[in-house]
N, C-alpha and C positions, 0 to 999 in steps of 0.2 A: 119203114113202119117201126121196125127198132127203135132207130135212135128218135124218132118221134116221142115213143113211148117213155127214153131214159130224157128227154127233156121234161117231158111233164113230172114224171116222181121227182127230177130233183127241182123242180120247181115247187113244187107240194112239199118236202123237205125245208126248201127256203122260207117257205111259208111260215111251218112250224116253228122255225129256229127265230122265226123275228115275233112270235107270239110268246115264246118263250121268254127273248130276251123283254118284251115291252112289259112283260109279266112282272119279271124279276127286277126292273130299273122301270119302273112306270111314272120317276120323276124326270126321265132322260127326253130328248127331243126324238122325236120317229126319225129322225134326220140321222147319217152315218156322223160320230165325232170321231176324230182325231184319236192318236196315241196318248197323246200329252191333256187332252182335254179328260178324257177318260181317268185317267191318274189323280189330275187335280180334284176333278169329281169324286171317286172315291176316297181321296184323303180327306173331303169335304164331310164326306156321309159319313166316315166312319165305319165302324162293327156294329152290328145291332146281335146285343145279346140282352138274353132275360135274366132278371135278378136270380135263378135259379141259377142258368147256366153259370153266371159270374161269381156266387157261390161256391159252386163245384170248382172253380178254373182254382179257386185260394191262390188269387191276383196279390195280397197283399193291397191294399188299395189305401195311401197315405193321404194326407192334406202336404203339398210342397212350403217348406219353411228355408230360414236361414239358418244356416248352422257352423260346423266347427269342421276346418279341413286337418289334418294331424300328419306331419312330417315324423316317420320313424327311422327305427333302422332294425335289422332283422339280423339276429344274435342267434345259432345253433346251440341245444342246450341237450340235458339230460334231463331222465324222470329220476329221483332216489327216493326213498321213504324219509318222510319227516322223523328228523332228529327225534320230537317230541312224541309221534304217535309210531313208535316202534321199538320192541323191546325183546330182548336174550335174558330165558328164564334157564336159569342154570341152578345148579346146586353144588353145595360145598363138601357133602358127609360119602364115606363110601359106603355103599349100598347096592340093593335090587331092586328095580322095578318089580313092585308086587303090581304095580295096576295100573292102566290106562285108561284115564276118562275121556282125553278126547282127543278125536283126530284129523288127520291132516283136511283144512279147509271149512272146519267147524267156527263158528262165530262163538265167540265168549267174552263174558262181559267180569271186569275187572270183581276178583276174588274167587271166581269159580275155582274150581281144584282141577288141574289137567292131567296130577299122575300121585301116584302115593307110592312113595320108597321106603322100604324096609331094610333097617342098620342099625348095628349093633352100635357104633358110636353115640347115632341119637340118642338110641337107649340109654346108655352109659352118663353121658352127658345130663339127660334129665332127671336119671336117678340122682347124680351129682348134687343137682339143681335143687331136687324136691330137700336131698337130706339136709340139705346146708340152708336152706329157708326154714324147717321145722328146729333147729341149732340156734339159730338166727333171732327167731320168735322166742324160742326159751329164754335165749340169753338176752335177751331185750328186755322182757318181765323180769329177769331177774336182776338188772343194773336200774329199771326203776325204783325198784324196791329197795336196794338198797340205798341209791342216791334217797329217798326219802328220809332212811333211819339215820342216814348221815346227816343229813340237815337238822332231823328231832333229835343230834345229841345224842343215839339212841349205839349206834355203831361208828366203828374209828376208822379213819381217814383211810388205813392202810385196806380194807377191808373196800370200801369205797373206789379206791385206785386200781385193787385188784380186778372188780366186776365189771369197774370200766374199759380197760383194758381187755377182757374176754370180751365183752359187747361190740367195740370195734373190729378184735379178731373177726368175731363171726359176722360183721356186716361186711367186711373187704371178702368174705370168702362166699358172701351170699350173692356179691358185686359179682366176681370173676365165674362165677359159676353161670349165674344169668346171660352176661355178657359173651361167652363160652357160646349157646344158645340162638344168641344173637348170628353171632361168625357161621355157623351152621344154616342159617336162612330162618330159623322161625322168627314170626314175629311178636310184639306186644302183649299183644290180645291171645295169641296161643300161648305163650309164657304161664300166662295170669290161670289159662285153662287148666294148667296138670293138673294142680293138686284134684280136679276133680275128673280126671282121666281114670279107668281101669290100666290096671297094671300090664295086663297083658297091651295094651296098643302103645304104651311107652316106646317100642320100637320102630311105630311106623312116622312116618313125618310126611303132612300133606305138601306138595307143590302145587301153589295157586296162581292164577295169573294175575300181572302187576296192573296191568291197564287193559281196557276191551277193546275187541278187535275181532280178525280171522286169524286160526292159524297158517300160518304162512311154510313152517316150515315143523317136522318134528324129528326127530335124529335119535330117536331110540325105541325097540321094541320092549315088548313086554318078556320080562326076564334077565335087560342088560344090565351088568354093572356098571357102576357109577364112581366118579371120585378115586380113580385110581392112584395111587401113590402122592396121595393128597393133591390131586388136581381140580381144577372146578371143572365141571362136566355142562356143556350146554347140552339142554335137552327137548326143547320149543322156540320158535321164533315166532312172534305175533305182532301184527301188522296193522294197523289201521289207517285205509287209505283215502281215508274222507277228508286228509291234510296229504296232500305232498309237497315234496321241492322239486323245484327246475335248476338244476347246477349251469351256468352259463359259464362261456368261454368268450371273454369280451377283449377286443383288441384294444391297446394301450393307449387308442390313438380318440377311441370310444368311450371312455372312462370318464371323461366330462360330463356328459348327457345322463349319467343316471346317478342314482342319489339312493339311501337308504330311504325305506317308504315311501317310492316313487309305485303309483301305481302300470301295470303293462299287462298284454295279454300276451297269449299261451297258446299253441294251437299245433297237431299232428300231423296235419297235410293230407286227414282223410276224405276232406269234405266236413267235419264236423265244425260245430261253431266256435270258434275262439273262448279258451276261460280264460275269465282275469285274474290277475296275479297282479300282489305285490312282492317290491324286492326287499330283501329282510338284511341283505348283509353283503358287503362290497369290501372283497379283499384287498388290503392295502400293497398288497406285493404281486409280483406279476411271476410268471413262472419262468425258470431262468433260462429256460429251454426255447418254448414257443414262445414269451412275451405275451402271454394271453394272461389276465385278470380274470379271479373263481369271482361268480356273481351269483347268488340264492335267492332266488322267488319262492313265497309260499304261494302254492294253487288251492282253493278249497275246490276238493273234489268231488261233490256231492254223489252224481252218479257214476261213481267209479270209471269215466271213459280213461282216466289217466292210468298208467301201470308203470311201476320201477321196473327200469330200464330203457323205454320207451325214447326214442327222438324227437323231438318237439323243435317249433322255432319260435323264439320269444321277439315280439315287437314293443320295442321301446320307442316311446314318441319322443321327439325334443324339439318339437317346434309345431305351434297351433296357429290357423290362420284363419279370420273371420272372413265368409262368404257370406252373400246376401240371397242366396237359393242354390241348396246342394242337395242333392238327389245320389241316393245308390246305384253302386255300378249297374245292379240287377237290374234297374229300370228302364235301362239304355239297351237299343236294338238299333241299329244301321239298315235303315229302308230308304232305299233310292239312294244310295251311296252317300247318305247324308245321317247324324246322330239324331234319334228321334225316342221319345216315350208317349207311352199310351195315355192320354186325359179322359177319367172318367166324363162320361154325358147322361143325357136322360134315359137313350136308347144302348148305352153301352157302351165303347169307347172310340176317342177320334185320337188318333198318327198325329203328334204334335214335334217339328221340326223343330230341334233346338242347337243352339254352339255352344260348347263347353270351354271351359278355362281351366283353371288349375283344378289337380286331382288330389287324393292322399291314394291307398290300396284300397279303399271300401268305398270311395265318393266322388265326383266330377262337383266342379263348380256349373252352372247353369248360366251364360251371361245373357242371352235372348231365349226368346219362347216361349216360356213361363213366368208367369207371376203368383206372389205370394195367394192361399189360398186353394190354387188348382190342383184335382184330387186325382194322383196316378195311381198306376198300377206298379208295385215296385216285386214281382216276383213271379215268375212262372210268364213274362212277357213274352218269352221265343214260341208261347203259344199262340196268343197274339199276333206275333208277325207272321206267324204259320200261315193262320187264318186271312190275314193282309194280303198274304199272298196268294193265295186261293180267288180272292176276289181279278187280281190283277193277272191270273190267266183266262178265269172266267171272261174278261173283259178281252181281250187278247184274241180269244174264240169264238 
């Protein structure tokens, strides 16, 4: 009576499971198929997904074209700060920091003030400066004056020769005082400003920044001296890393293959996307040591993923070869031990069995399977096979 009973429920079981399957495959025959026929069948039908679902998957979904295969070679490099977007704000006068405006990691943009020093030199120097420009002015109106009476006949040569001579005096000593000024770090445009300065700030002297950036680095507090024993005192280092260089180390044997303003990319090895880079400069000498040739790439850094110091490997192309349908590695999955990518359809996508040919690091040549036109999925495909494979245990079961 038992086993009566366990024949009938799994009978009732077998029931359901072919109601199931006729359900779910209700273009298949009622008929058992094969392993191999089952396979073909589903590489046939495809995935059926909805334009939602394939939304969400962010397939990447291209139109297959011809394109460009690129033979490189792969050069280890360094991050350093651009030559041009980095800079050592120092000063020349001995002094205190009276004040700090800004600190370490603050973004500042070219002329802001970053510290203001207070020094008896400055002072000294400026007063110099002012008295020998108001000497300067006198003595100037009064060698015009009398170069006039000199030409109206009016006054004698020796008189003439004299005021000349004091006039020159005092422009060389109006020179050296200025220039005095200069050597110290002020500039131009602050020069021009004393005379309309209160006396009492005569001693302080702004330190402003030369180009914008962050600061990177700042090496004094408030209260240090500066300019010890007449030395230039670095006191800020500012950065801006929206330019950097990749310093390459290129074997001798490589130095053919690249060129000044050869375009190459750039890349960390974290997974992030390659930046492009060009090379700016190709040292003619090799290092007497390792035989490696200095090579400089500038990278425009936009969202800072680059940092000085950082490891990079630079690929330099040196040989391009036309294919007639090349497809991303990312588009290729190995289903049924065979190289295969997804072709978009109406219902979603169908497993297209292709053979590849030549490669570069990002591309496979296409020589059967595809034709110009046909719209894959180039990204996020191992979902895709995932799902491939879901059907072909289903089927299995």
């Amino acid at each position: 009576m038992t086993r009566l009973r366990l024949r009938v429920a799994g009978g009732a079981l077998g029931a359901l499971a072919s109601i199931f399957l006729t359900a779910a495959h209700a273009h298949e025959s009622p008929k058992a198929q094969s392993k191999s026929e089952q396979h073909e069948h589903h590489e046939e039908a495809g995935l059926k997904l909805s334009e939602r679902q394939i939304a969400a998957g962010n397939f990447a979904i291209r139109e297959v074209t011809a394109g460009i295969l690129s033979k490189r070679i792969a050069v280890p490099g360094t991050i350093v700060p651009s030559g041009e977007h980095f800079a050592k704000v120092s000063v020349r006068l001995l002094g205190t920091v009276a004040e700090l405006r800004k600190r370490l990691g603050d973004t500042v943009r070219e002329g802001d003030v970053l510290a203001i020093i207070e020094s008896r030199e400055v002072a000294d120097a400026k007063s110099e400066y002012l008295a020998a420009r108001v000497a300067f002015e006198l003595q100037e109106t009064l060698f015009t004056r009398s170069k006039s009476l000199f030409e109206s006949k009016v006054s004698s040569e020796n008189d003439f020769l004299r005021a000349k001579t004091l006039y020159e005096d005092m422009r060389i000593k109006f020179d050296v005082a200025r220039q005095k000024l200069f050597a110290l770090g002020l500039t131009g445009d602050q020069i021009a400003a004393l005379p309309k300065q209160p006396v009492e700030s005569l001693r302080l002297q702004e330190l402003r920044a030369p180009m914008s950036g962050r600061i990177a680095e700042r090496r004094v507090d408030l209260g240090s001296l500066v300019g010890r024993e007449g030395q230039e005192s670095e006191l800020f280092v500012i950065v801006d890393s929206r330019v950097v260089w990749a310093e390459l180390a290129l074997p001798a044997a490589d130095i053919a293959v690249v060129r000044e303003g050869q375009q190459i990319s750039v890349e960390t090895g974290s997974g992030a996307e390659p930046l492009p880079a060009t090379i700016m400069f190709v040292s003619p000498l090799l290092d007497k040591d390792t035989r490696l040739a200095r090579v400089v790439a500038s990278v425009d850094n936009p969202s800072h993923v680059l940092r000085p110091g950082m490891f990079v490997t630079a690929h330099i192309p040196f040989q391009q070869i036309k294919a007639g349908i090349v497809v991303p590695k990312s588009a290729v999955q190995t289903v049924e031990g065979q190289s295969a990518v997804f072709v978009r359809t109406s219902e979603g996508f169908e497993p297209r069995k292709i053979i590849t040919g030549r490669e570069d690091s990002k591309s496979f040549e296409v020589i059967s399977g595809l034709s110009p036109g046909d719209r894959i999925a180039t990204a996020n495909t191992f979902v895709l096979k995932a799902d491939l494979g879901k059907g072909d245990t289903e089927h299995q079961h």
